[in-house]
N, C-alpha and C positions, 0 to 999 in steps of 0.2 A: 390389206397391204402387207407385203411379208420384206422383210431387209434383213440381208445378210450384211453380218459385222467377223472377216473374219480380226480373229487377237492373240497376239500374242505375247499378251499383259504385260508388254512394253506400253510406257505414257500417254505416246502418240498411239498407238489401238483404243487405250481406253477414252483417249479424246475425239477418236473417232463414235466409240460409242455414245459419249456422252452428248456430242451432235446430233447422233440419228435420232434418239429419244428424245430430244429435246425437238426436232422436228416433227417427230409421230407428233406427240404431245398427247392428248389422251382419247385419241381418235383409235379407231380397230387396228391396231397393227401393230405383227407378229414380231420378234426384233431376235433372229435363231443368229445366236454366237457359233462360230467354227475355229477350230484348232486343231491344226493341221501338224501333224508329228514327221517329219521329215528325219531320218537318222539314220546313217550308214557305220557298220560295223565289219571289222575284220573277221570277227567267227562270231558263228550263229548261235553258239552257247551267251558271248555275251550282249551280242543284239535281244534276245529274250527277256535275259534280266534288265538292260538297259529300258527297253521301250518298255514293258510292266510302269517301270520306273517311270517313265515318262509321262506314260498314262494317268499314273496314282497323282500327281503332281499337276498336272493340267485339270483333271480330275477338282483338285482341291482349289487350284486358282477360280476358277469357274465358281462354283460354290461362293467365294468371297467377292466374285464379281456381280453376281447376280444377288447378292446380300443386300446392295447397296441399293437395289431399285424394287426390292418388297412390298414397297408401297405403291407402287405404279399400276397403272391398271394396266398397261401393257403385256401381251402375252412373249414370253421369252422360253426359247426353247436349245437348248445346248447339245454341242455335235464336234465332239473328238472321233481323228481319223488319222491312218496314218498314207501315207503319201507325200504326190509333189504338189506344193500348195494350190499354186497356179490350176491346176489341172483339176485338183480335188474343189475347192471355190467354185469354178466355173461347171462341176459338173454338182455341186448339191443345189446349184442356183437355179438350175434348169431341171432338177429333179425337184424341189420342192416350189416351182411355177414360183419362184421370187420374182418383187414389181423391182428391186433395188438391191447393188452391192455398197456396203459405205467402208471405206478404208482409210487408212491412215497414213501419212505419210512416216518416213522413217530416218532417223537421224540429224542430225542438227542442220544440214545442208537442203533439209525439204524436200519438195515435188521432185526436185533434181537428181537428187541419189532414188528416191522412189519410181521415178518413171524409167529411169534409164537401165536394162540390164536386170531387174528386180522385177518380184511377183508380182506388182500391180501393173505393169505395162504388158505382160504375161496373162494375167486377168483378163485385163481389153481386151488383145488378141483374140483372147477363146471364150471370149463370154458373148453370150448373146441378149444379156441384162444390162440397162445400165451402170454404169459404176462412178458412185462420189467420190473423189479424191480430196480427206481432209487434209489440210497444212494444220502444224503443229498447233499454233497457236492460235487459230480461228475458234467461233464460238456462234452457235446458234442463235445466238443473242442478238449478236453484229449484226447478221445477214438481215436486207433490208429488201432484198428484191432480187429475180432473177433475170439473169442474159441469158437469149439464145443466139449464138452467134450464127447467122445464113448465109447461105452464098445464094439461095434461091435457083436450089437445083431439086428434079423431081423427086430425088428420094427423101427428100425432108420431110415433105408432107406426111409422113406417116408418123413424125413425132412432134411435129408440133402442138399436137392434141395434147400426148401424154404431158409434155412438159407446161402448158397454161395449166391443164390437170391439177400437176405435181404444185405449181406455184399458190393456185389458188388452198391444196388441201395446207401445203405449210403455211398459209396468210402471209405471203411475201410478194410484191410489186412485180409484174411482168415485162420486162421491156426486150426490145428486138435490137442484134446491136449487125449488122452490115458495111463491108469494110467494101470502097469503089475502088479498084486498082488501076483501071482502064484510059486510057488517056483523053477517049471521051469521056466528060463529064455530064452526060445528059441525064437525066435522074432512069434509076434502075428502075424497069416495069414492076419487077416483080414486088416494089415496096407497096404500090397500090393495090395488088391483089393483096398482096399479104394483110392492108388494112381492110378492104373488103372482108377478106375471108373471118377477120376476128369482129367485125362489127357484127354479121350477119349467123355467125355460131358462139358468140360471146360477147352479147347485147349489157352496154354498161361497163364492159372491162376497158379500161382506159389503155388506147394504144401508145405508147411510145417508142419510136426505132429510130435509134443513132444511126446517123451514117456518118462513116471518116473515109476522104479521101487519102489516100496512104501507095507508098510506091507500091509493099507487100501487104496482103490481110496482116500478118505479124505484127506488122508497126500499125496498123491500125487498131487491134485489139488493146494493144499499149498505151496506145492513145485513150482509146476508154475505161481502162483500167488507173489511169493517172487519174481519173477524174469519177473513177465509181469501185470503192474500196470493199464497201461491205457488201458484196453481191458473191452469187452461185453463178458462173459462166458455164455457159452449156453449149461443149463442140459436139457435133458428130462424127463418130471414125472415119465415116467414108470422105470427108473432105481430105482425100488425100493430101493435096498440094500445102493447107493450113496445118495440117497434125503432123508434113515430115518437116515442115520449116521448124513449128515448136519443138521437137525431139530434138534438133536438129542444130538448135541454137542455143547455146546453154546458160548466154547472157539474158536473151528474153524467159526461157525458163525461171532462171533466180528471178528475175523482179516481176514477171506477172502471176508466178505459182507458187513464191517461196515461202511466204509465212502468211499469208492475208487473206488469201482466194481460193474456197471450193471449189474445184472443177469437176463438172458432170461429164462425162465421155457418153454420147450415146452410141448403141452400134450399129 
């Protein structure tokens, strides 16, 4: 398993890192740091000496970042570049066949200044990796279990594998979460395939899937997030109509992504 951390030895990067590792735990998996040198300069005499500059520097951060985890049996592999981060991320991700991007949220205002306008929601966009979005203050510790959120449409199915996968490699509780918007209320077909399908390719895994009847998915996931804190929520991008309501909303952003809740974005 290979995870990209990129950092830019601001608190929140390294509390991203410090999550991933703490997820690997001492299982095979490769954990390659990126930093990413973005810098524009008026003349090309002092763009030279600048970025040298920037190099040497990033260069030595790295070094003392990776100081810290010597012990670890973990393979760790480091990668300065200069470019636009977004674009450079999404393209070592796919050139070095990474299972996972982990990222960090940025500034005191969380997921909110992070997703919006900024390199991680730029990431999404162009990656074809999943990517973890840490909140500041979260902690591998906490997390007790993860959500997949479904709408129980065809293109899911290709990740719900990876993600029981993912759950069972971090030993963290699987549950299903399903938000009814519909004015019928007759139960969704697709919860009983969905139990089928985990009984019969993951014999012994205990199912559990919330459903919230809610006007929007939005306020349903709210709804299970008021009531399950320490969890990994895991959208898929192509839910279009659920990922532009959250973008979209900046009130439910702060209270379901601001300081508490790793979100998985699959693509």
């Amino acid at each position: 398993m290979k995870i990209i951390i990129p950092v830019d030895f601001s608190e929140n990067s390294i509390n991203a890192l410090n999550f991933a590792v703490a997820l690997a735990g001492k299982k095979d998996s490769e954990i390659i740091l990126v930093h990413v040198i973005e810098a524009v300069f008026d003349f090309a005499s002092q763009a030279s000496i600048a970025i040298e500059s920037l190099h040497r520097d990033a260069s030595s951060l790295m070094q003392n970042t990776l100081a810290k985890y010597q012990d670890s049996n973990l393979k760790f592999t480091k990668i300065i570049k200069e470019g636009t981060a977004s674009i450079s991320i999404a393209r070592i991700a796919k050139d070095s066949d990474a299972t996972l991007i982990v990222m960090g949220t940025q500034g005191a205002s969380g997921i909110k200044a992070a997703l919006i306008g900024s390199t991680t929601i730029n990431v999404i966009k162009e990656t074809s990796v999943p990517v973890l979005v840490v909140p500041a203050e979260s902690t591998a510790s906490e997390i007790r279990k993860v959500a997949l959120a479904l709408e129980f449409s065809s293109h899911e199915e290709k990740f719900i594998d990876w993600v029981i996968d993912m759950s069972i490699r971090w030993e963290r509780g699987m549950e299903f979460v399903h938000v009814q918007t519909a004015s019928d209320l007759k139960e969704e077909p697709g919860i009983q395939k969905l139990e089928e399908f985990v009984i019969s390719h993951y014999p012994g895994l205990p199912v559990k899937i919330h459903t919230f009847y809610a006007k929007t998915p939005v306020e349903g996931l709210d709804q299970f997030l008021e009531e399950n804190e320490n969890v990994i929520l895991v959208m898929c991008h192509q839910h279009k109509n659920l990922w532009e309501q959250v973008l979209n909303r900046s009130q439910t952003i702060q209270m379901v992504f601001h300081s508490k809740v790793p979100l998985l974005v699959m693509p």
